[in-house]
N, CA, C and O atoms as a DFTB+ gen file, in Angstrom:
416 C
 N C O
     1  1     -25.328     -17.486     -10.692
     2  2     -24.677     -16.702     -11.718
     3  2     -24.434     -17.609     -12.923
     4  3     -23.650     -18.556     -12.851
     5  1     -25.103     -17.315     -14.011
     6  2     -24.550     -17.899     -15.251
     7  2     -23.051     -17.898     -15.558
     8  3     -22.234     -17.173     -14.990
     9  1     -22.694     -19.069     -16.820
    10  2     -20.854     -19.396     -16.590
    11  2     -20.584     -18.018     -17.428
    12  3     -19.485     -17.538     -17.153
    13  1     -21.314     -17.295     -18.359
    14  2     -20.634     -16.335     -19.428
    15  2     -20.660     -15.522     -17.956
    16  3     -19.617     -15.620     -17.310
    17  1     -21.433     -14.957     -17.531
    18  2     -21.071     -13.816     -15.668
    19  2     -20.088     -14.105     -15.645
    20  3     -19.209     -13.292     -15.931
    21  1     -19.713     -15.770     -15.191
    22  2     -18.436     -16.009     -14.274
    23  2     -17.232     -15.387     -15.180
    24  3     -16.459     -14.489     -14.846
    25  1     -17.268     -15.995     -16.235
    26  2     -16.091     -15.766     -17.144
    27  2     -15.764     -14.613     -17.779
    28  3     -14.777     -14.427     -18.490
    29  1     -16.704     -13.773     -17.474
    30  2     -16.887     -12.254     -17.795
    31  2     -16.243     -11.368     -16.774
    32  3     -16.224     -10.151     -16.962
    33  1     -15.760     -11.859     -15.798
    34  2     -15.249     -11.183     -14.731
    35  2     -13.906     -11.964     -14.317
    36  3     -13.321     -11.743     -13.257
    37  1     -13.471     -12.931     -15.301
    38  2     -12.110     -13.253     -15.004
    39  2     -11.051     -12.835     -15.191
    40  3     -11.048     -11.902     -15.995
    41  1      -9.921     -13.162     -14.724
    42  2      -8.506     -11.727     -15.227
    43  2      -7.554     -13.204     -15.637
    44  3      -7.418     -13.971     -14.684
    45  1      -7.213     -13.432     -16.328
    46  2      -6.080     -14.623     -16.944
    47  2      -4.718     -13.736     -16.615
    48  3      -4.234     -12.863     -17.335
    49  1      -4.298     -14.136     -15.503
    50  2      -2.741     -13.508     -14.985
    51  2      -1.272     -14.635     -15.911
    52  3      -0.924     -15.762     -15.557
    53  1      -1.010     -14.260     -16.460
    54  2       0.448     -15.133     -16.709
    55  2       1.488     -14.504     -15.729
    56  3       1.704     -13.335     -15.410
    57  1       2.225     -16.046     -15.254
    58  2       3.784     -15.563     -14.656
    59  2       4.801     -15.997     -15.530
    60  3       5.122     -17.144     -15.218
    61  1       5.406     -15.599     -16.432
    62  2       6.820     -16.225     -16.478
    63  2       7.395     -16.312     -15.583
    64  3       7.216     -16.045     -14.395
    65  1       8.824     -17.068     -16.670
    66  2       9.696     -17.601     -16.042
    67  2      10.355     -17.269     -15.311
    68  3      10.772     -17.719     -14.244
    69  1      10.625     -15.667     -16.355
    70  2      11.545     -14.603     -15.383
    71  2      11.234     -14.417     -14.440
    72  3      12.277     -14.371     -13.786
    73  1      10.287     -14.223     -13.691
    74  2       9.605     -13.661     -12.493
    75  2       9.466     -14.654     -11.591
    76  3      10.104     -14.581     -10.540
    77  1       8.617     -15.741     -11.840
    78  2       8.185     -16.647     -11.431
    79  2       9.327     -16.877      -9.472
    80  3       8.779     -16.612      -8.402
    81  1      10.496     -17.273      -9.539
    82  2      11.140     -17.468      -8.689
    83  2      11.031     -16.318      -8.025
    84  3      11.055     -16.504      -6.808
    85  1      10.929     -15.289      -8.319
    86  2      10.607     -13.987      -7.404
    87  2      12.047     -13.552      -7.091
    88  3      13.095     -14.065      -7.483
    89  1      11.782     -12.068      -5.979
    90  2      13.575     -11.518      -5.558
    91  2      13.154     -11.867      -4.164
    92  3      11.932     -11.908      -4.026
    93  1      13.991     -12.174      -2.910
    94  2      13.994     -11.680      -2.403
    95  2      15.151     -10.536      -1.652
    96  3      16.362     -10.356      -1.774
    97  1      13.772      -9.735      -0.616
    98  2      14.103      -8.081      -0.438
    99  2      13.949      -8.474       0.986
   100  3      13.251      -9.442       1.289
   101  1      14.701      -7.616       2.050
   102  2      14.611      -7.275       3.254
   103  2      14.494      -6.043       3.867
   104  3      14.747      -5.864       5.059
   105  1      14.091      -5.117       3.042
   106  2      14.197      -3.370       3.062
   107  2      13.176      -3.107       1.639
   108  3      13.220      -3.458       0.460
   109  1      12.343      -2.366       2.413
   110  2      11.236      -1.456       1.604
   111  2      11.560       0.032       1.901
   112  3      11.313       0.484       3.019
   113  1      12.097       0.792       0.945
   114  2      12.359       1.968       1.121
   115  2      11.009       2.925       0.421
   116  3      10.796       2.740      -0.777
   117  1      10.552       3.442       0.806
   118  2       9.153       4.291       0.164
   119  2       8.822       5.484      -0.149
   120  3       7.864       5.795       0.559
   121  1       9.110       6.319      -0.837
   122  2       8.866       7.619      -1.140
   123  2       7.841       8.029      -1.875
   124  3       7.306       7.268      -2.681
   125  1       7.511       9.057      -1.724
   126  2       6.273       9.382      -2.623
   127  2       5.690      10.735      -3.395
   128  3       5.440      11.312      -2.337
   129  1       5.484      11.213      -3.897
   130  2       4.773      12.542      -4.623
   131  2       3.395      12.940      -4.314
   132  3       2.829      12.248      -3.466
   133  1       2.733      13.925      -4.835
   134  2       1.261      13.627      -4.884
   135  2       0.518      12.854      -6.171
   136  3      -0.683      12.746      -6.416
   137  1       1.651      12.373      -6.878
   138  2       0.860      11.585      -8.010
   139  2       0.793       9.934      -7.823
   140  3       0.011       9.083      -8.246
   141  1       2.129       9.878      -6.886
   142  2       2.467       8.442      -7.512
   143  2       3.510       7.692      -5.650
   144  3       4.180       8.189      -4.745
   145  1       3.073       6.512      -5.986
   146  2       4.300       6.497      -4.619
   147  2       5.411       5.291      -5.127
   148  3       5.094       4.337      -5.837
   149  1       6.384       5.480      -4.752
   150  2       7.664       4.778      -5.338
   151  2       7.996       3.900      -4.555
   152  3       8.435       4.330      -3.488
   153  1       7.935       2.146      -4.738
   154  2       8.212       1.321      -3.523
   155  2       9.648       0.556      -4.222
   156  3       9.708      -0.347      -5.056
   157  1      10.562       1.182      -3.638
   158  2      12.379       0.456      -3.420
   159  2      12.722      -1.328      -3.112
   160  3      13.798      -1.570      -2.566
   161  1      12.267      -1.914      -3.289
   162  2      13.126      -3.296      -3.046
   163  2      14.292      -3.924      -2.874
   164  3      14.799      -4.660      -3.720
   165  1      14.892      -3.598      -1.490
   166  2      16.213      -3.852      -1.208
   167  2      16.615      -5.481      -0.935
   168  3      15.903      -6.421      -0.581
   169  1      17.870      -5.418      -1.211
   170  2      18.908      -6.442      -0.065
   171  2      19.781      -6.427       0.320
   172  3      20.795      -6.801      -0.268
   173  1      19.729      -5.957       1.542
   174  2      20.992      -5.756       2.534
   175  2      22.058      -7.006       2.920
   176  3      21.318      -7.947       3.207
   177  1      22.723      -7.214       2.986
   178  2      23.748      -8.768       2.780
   179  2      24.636      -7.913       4.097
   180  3      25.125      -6.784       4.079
   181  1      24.607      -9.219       5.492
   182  2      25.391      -9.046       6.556
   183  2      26.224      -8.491       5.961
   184  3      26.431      -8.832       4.797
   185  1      27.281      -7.041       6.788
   186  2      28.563      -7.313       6.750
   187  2      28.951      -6.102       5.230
   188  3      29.915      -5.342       5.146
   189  1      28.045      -6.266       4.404
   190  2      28.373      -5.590       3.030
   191  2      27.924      -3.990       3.298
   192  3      26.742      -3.784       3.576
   193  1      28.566      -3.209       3.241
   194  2      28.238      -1.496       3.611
   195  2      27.384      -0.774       2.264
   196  3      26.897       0.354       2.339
   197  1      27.298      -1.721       0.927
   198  2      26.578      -1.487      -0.212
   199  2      25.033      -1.917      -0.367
   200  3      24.939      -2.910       0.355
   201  1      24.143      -1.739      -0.778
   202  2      23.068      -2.361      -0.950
   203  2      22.604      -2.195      -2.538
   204  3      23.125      -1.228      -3.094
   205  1      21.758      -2.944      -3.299
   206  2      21.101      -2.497      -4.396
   207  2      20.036      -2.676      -4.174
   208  3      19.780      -3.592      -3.392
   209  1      18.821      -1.808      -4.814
   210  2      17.599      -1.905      -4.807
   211  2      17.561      -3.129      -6.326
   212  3      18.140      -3.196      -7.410
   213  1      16.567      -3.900      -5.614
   214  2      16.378      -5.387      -6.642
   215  2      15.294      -5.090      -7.508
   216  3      15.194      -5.519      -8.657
   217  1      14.161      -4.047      -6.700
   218  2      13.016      -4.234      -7.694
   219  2      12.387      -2.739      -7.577
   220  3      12.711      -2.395      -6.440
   221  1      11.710      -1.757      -8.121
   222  2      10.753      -0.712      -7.793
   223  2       9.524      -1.098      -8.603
   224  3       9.283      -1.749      -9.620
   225  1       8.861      -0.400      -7.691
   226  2       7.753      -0.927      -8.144
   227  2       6.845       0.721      -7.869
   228  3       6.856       1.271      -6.768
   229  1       6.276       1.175      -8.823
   230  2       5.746       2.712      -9.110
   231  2       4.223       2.886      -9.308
   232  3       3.773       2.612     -10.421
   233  1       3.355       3.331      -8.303
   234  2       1.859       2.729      -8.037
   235  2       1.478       4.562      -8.019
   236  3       2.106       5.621      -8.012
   237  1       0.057       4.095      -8.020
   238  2      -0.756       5.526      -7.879
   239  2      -1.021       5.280      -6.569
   240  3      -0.742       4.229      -5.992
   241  1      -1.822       6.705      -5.843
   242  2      -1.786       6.183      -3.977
   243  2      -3.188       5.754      -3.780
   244  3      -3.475       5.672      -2.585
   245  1      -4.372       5.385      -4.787
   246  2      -5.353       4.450      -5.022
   247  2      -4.618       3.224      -4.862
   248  3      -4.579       2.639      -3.780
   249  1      -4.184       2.919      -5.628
   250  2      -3.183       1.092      -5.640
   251  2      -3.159       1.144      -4.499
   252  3      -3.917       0.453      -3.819
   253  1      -2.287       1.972      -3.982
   254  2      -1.338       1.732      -2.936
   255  2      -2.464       1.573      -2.052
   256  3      -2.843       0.404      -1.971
   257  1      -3.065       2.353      -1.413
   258  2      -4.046       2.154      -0.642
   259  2      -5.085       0.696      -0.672
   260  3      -5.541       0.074       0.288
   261  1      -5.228       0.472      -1.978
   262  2      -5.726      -1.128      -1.992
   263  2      -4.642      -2.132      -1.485
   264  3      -5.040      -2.864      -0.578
   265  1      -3.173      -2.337      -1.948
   266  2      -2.441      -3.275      -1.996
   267  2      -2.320      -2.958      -0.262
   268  3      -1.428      -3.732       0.083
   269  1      -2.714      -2.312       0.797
   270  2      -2.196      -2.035       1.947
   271  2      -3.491      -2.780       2.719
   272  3      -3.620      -3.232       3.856
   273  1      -4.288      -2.701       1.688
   274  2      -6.062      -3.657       2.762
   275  2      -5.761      -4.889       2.215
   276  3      -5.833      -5.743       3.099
   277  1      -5.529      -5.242       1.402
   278  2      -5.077      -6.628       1.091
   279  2      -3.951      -7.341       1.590
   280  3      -3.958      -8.571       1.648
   281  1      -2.817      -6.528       2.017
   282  2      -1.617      -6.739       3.046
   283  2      -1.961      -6.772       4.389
   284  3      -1.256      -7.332       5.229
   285  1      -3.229      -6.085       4.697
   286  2      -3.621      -6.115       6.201
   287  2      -4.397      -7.561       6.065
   288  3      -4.283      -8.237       7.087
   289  1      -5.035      -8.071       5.188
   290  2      -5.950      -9.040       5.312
   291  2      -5.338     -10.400       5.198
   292  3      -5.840     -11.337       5.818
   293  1      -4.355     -10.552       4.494
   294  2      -3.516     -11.702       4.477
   295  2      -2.670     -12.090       5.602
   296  3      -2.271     -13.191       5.983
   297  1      -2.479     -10.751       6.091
   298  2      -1.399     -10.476       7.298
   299  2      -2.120     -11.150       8.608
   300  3      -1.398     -11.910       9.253
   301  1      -3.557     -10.944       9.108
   302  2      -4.270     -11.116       9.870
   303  2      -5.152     -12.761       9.232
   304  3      -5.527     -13.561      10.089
   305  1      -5.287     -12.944       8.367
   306  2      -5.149     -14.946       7.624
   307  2      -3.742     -15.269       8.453
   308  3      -3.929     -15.862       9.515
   309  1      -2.643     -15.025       8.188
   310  2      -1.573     -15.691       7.996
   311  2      -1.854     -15.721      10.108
   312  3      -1.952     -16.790      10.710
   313  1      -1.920     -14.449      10.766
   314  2      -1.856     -14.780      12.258
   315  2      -2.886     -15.564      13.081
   316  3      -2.819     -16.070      14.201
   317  1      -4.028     -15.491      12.007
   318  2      -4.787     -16.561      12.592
   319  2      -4.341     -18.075      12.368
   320  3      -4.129     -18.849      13.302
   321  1      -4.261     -18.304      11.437
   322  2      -2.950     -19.918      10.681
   323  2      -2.076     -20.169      11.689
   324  3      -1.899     -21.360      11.945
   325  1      -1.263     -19.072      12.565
   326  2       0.283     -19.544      12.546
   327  2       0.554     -18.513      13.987
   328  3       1.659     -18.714      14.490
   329  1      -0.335     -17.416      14.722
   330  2       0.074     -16.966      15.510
   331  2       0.718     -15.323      15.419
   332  3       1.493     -15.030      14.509
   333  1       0.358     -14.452      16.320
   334  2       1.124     -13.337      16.122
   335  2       2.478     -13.114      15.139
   336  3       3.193     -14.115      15.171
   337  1       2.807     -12.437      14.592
   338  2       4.152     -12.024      13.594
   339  2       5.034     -11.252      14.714
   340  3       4.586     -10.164      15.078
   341  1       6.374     -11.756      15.359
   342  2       7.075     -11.050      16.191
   343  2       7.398      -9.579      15.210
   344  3       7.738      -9.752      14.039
   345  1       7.295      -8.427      15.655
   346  2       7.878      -7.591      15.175
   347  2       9.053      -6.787      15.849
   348  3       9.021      -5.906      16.708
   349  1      10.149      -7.405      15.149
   350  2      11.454      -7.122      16.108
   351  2      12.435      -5.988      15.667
   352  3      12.990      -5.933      14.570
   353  1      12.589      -4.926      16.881
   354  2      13.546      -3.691      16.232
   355  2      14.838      -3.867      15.481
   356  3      15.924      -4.356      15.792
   357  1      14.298      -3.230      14.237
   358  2      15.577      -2.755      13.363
   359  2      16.383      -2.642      13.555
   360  3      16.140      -3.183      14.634
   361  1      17.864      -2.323      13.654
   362  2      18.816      -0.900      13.435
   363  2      18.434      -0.049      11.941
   364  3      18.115      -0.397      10.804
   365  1      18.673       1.299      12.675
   366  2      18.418       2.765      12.172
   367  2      19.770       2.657      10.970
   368  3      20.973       2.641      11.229
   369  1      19.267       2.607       9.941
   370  2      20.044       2.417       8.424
   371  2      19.988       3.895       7.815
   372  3      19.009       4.642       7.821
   373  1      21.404       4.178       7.227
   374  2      21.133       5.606       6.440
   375  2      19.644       5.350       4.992
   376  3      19.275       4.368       4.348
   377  1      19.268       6.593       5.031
   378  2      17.949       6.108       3.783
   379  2      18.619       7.103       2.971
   380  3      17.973       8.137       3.144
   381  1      19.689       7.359       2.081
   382  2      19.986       8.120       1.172
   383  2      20.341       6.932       0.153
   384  3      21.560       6.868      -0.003
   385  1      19.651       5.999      -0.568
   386  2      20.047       5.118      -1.562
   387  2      19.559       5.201      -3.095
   388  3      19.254       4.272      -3.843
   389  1      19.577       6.954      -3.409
   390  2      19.475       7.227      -4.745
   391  2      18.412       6.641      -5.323
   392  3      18.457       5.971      -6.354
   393  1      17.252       6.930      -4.544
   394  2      15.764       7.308      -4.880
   395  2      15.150       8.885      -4.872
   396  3      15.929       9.806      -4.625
   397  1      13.986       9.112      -5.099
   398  2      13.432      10.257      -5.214
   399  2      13.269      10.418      -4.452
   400  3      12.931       9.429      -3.801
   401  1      13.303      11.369      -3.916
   402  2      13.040      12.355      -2.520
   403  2      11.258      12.712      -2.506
   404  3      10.515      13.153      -3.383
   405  1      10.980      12.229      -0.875
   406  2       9.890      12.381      -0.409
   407  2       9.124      13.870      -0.560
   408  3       9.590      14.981      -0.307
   409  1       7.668      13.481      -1.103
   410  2       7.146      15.136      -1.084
   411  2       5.416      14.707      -1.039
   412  3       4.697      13.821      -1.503
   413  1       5.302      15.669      -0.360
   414  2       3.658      15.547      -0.016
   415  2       2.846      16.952      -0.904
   416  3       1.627      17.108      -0.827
């Protein structure tokens, strides 16, 4: 492949600053429409009966459907690296945290 190909197909991502350190979330709350699906970014803090959503993030269900093969593929990298991911039961949390209501 010639370098103008290569460079013809590059995406120049910037992170700031703001972002850069990232949130972290321990709760993905998910709702969706037929246009669009709505992903909630929580943090639940032991002990605190409040939560805020830290981040949403508002995708078409194309995205979504990509960002979910790319989550399977990293997911299955990361268990070959390091071993199965224990997946350990929840407790059952109320989901009424003043998001949009689910609709198909």
């Amino acid at each position: 492949m010639t370098e103008k190909k290569k460079t013809d197909k590059q995406i120049n991502i910037e992170l700031g600053e703001d972002v850069c350190e990232g949130i972290y979330s321990n709760l993905a709350v998910i709702t969706h429409s037929n246009t669009e699906f709505v992903i909630d970014f929580v943090r639940l803090m032991p002990g605190v009966p409040k939560a805020r959503v830290k981040s949403r993030i508002i995708m078409t269900p194309q995205h979504v459907k990509r960002l979910m093969k790319a989550l399977k593929g990293n997911i299955d990298k990361y268990e070959s690296n390091h071993g199965p991911i224990k997946d350990i039961e929840q407790p059952r949390l109320p989901m009424n945290l003043g998001g949009p209501a689910a609709q198909a």
